[in-house]
C-alpha positions, 0 to 999 in steps of 0.5 A: 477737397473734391472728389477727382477722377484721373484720365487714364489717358493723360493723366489729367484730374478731373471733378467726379461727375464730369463724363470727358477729361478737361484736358484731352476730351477722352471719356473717363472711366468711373469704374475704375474710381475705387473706394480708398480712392474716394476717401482719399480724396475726400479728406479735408485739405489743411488749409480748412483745418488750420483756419478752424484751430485759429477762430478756436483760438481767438474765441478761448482768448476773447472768453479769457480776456472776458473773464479777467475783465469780470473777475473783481479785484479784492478791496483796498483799504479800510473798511468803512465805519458805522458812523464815520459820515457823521463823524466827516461831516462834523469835522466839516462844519467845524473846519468851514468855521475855522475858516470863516473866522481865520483861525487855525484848526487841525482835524484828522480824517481816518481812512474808514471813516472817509470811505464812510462818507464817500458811499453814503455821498454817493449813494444818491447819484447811483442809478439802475436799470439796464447796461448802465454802469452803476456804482455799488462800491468805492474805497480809498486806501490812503498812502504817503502821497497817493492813494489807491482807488477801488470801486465795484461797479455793476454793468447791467448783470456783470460786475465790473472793478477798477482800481488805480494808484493815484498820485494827486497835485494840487495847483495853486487856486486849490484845485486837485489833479490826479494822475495814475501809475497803475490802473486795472479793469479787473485782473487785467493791467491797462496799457499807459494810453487807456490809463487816462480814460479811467483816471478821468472816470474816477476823477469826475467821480470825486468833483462831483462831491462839491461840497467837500472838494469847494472845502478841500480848495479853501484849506492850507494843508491837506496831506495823505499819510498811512491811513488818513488824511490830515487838512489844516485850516492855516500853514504852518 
C-alpha cells in the first residue's frame, strides 16, 4: 500500500511526494506526516498476502502430487524363478506340438516362472538414455479371472510404477482384451477417463511378445486361477 498524506483542508488522501491535494489544490503539509503514520500506511494490504498463501498452496500440493506420483508401489505377485524362462519355453514348444498334430495337452504355467519369461522377453525391447520411459521391471499377480499388473519403470532419473487390475476376454478369433478396474501411477489412484491410457500402455506391452500371444490365440483353453495359468491345447 502507498504512503498517503491527508489534506488538512478537505480531507482528501493523497500520494506522498505530491505538493498540492488532488481534490482542492491546497498545499499539503508534509510536517505533520508522523512516523506511525508512515508505517501505518505502509503495511501490506490483504489482497497481497492472500495472493501469497495461494501460490504457497498450490505449489506444496503440486510437490505432493509429485511425490505420490514417484513413491513406487511394492511388487505384486510371485517373484520370478531362476530358471522359469526356460521352464515357459519348453512348455511352449511342447504345446506348438501338440497342436501340429491335433492332440490334447495340458501344461500349467506357475506365476514365477511366467514373470521369468516376461523380464527375460523383454529385456531386449528396454532402451535408455535420456526422458525415455524405460521398462526395468514387470510381474503378473494371477487371480481367478484377472491378474494384477505391476511394472517399475524409469523416466529419465525418476522412477515410475504402474500397477492395474486387469480382467481380459477373449473374443472369438483367439485374440485378448484387457479391461481395468483399478489402475495406479505410484500412490495415486487414476480417475476412470485416464484408466484407458494406461491399460493400452500395459496391453501393447503384452502384444508385442508375438510369439507367445500367436500361441495363446491357437489354444482351446486358457484359464487365470491363483497362481498360475492353466492353457489347453483341445476343450474339454
Amino acid at each position: 500500500m502507498a504512503v498517503t498524506i491527508k489534506c488538512a483542508k478537505c480531507g482528501a488522501d493523497n500520494r506522498l511526494g505530491q505538493l498540492f491535494c488532488r481534490e482542492c489544490g491546497a498545499k499539503l503539509d508534509l510536517s505533520k506526516l508522523t512516523p506511525q503514520e508512515v508505517a501505518r500506511n505502509n503495511r501490506p494490504g490483504i489482497g497481497p498476502l492472500i495472493r501469497r498463501l495461494v501460490r504457497l498452496s498450490i505449489t506444496l500440493a503440486l510437490l505432493a502430487v509429485l511425490g505420490l506420483l514417484c513413491w513406487p508401489l511394492p511388487p505384486s505377485g510371485d517373484a520370478p524363478s531362476a530358471v522359469g524362462s526356460g521352464v515357459v519355453q519348453s512348455k511352449m514348444t511342447a504345446l506348438r506340438g501338440a497342436i501340429m498334430r491335433k492332440a490334447e495337452l495340458k501344461e500349467t504355467f506357475s506365476e514365477a516362472d511366467i514373470n521369468a519369461h516376461l523380464n527375460a522377453s523383454l529385456a531386449s525391447s528396454v532402451g535408455s538414455g535420456g526422458f525415455r520411459l524405460v521398462l526395468r521391471e514387470v510381474r503378473l499377480d494371477l487371480r481367478a479371472g484377472e491378474a494384477q499388473v505391476w511394472t517399475k519403470s524409469t523416466l529419465g532419473p525418476v522412477p515410475v510404477s504402474y500397477a492395474a487390475t486387469t480382467r481380459f476376454t477373449r473374443a472369438p478369433d483367439g485374440q485378448f482384451t484387457f479391461t481395468a478396474d483399478n489402475v495406479k501411477i505410484g500412490r495415486i489412484t487414476l480417475p476412470a477417463p485416464l484408466r484407458p491410457k494406461v491399460v493400452d500402455q500395459l496391453s501393447s506391452l503384452f502384444l508385442s511378445l508375438q510369439e507367445e500371444n500367436l500361441l495363446l490365440q491357437r489354444l482351446a483353453v486358457v484359464e487365470s486361477v491363483d497362481g498360475a495359468l492353466n492353457v489347453s491345447t483341445l476343450a474339454p
